[in-house]
C-alpha positions as CSV (number, residue, x, y, z in Angstrom):
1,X,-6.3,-8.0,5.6
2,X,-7.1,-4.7,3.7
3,X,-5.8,-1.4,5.4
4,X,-8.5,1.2,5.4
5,X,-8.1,4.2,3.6
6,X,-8.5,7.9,4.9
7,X,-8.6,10.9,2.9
8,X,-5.3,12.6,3.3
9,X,-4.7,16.5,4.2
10,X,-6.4,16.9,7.2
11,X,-4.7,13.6,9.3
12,X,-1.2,13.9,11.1
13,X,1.2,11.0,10.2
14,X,0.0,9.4,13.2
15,X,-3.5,9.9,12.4
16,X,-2.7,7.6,8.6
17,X,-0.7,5.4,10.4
18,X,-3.5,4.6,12.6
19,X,-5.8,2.5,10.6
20,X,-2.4,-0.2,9.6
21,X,-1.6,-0.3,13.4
22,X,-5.1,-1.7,14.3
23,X,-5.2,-4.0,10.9
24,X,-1.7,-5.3,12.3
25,X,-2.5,-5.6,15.8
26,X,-5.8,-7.7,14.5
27,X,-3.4,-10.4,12.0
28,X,-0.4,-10.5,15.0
29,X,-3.1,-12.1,17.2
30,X,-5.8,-13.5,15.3
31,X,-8.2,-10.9,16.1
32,X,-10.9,-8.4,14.0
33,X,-10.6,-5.0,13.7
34,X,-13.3,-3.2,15.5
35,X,-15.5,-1.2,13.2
36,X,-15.6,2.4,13.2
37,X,-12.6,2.3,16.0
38,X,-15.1,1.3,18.6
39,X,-17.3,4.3,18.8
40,X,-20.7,2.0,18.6
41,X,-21.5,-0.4,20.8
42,X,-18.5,-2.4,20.7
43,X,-15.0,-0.6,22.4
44,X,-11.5,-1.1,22.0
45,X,-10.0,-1.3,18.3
46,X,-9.1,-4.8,18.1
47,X,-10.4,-7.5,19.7
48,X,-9.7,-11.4,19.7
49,X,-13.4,-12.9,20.6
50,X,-13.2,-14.4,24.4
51,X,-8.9,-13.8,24.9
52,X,-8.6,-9.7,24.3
53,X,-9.1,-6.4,23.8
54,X,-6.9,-3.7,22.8
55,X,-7.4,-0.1,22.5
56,X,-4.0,1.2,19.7
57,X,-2.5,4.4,20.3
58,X,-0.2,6.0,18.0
59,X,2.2,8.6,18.1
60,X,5.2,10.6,16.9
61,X,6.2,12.5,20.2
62,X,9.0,10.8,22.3
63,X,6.7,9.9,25.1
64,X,2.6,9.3,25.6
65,X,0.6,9.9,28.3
66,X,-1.8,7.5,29.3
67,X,-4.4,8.3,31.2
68,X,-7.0,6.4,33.8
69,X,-9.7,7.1,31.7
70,X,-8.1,4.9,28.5
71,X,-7.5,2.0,31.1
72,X,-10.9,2.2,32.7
73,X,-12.4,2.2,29.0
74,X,-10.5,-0.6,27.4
75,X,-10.5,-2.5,31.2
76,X,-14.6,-1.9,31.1
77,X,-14.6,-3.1,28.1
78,X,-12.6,-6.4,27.8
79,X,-14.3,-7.5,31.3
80,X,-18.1,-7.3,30.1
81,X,-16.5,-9.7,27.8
82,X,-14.4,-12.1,30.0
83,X,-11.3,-10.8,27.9
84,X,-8.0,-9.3,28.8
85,X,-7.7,-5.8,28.6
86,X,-4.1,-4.3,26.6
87,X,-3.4,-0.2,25.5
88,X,-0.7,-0.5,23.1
89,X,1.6,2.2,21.9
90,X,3.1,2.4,18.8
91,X,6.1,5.0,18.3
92,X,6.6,6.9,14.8
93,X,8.6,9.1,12.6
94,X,7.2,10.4,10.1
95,X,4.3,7.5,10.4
96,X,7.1,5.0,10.4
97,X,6.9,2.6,13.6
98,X,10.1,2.3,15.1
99,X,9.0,0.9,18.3
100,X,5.7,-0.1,20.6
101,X,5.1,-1.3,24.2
102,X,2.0,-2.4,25.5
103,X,0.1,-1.6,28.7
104,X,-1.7,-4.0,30.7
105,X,-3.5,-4.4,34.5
106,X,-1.6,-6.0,36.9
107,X,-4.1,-8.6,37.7
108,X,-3.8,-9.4,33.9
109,X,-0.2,-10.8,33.7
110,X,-1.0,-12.4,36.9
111,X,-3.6,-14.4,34.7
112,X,-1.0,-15.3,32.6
113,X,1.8,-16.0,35.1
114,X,0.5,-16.8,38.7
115,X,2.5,-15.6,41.5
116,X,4.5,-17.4,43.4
């Protein structure tokens, strides 16, 4: 898959790193790449047709807020489409990843993993 280019100057490392997060995110899991980072029609910046939807975040500060407003967004999103709904997090130096987490409802692990 081909990494998007951005002109360089005015981006933070983060900002450059973004485009390979999503292009990675989309190969891991079999997904597309949602064009212009889901600011059309379409939300959330990868998505795997009918399965998921995830909205990347990356950053180079220790810790990342996340706020109701991204879950409600990506959550909105991924349910219009009978897909589950994932924030993930990417950590950087220097627009390095050195580590990631992601972020998901309650109610969607239990779709993966009933309770007992």
């Amino acid at each position: 898959m081909k990494i998007p280019k951005r002109k360089k100057g005015k981006h933070t490392p983060s900002h450059e790193r973004a485009p390979a997060q999503e292009a990675e995110l989309a190969k891991r899991f079999g997904g597309k790449v949602t064009r212009g980072s889901g600011n059309g029609n379409e939300k959330g910046d990868v998505r795997v047709k009918g399965v998921l939807r995830i909205e990347a975040k990356t950053t180079k500060n220790k810790s990342f807020s996340v706020t109701q407003d991204m879950l409600d967004k990506i959550e909105e999103a991924a349910l219009t489409s009978d897909e589950l709904p994932a924030l993930v997090v990417e950590f950087n130096e220097g627009g390095k990843p050195i580590g990631s987490v992601a972020i998901v409802p309650l109610w969607a692990l239990d779709t993966l993993i009933p309770a007992k």
